[in-house]
C-alpha positions in Angstrom: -30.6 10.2 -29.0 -28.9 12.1 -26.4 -25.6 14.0 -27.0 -22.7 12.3 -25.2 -19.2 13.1 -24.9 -16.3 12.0 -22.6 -14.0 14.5 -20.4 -11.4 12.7 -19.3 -12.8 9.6 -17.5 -16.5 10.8 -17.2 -19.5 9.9 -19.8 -21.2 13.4 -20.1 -24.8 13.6 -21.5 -26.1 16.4 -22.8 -30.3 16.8 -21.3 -31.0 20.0 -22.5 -30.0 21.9 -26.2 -26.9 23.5 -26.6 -27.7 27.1 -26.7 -29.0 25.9 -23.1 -25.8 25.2 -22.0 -24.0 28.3 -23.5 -26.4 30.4 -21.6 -26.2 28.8 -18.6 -22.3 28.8 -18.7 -22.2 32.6 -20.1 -24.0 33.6 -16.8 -21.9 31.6 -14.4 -19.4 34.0 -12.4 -15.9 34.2 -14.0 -15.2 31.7 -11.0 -17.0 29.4 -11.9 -15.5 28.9 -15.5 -11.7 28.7 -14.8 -12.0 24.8 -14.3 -13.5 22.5 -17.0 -14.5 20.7 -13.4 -16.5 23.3 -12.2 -18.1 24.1 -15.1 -19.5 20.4 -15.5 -20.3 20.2 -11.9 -22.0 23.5 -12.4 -24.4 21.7 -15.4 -24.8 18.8 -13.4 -26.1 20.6 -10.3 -28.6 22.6 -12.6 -29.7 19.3 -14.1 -28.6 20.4 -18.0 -26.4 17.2 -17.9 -25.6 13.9 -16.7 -22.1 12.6 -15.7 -20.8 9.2 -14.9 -17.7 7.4 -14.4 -15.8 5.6 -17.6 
């Protein structure tokens, strides 16, 4: 079973492992990682998660 979570009011699903995820966010630029937004649009564009609206 997928790994899913909610951020405010978006469904998130995990598609990949975590330490997938904390590389992929540990090489975004510092930019990038200010904003929970961007860092979940960041995953989503890289297909390492899904998101939908709640």
């Amino acid at each position: 079973m997928a790994d899913t979570f909610t951020v405010g009011n978006l469904k998130v699903t995990k598609l990949v492992d975590q330490g997938s995820i904390d590389q992929f966010v540990a090489n975004l630029p510092d930019e990038k990682k200010t904003d929970v937004k961007d860092v979940i649009m960041a995953l989503h564009e890289a297909g390492l998660i899904e998101i939908s609206e709640i």
